[in-house]
C-alpha positions in Angstrom: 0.0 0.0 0.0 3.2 2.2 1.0 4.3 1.7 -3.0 0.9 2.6 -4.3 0.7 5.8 -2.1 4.3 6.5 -3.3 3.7 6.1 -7.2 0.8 8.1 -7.0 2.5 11.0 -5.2 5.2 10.6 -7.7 3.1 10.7 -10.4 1.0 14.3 -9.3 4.2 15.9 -8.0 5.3 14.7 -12.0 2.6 16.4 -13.5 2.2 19.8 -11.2 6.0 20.5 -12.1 6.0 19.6 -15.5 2.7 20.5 -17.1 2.0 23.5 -19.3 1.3 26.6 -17.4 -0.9 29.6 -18.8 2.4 32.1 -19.0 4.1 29.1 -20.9 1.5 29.1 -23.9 1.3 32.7 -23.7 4.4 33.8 -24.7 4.5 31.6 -27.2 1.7 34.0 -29.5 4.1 36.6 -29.8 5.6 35.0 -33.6 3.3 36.9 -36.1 1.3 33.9 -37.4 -0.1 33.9 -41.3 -3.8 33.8 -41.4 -6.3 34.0 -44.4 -4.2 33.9 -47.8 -1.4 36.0 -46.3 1.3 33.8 -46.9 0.5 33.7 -50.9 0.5 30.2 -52.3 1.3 26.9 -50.8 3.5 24.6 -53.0 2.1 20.7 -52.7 3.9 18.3 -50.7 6.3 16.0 -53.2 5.1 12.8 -54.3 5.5 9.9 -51.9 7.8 6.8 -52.9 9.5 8.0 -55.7 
């Protein structure tokens, strides 16, 4: 029961240090960002297997 109560503390102590936080995604918006045919025209990918 000891091991249980250990992973799971692990685990949540895990995720509350390492999960995305509001500021993180945030400053990420500050690239300008193309939107509505303002980067002109989109080549097509290349053709697969050969």
């Amino acid at each position: 029961m000891k091991k249980l109560a250990l992973i799971l503390f692990t685990v949540s102590l895990n995720l509350g240090l390492f999960s995305c936080s509001p500021q993180a995604i945030s400053e990420d918006t500050n690239a300008p960002q193309a939107c509505c045919g303002e980067d002109g025209h989109i080549p097509p990918p290349p053709p697969i297997g050969g």
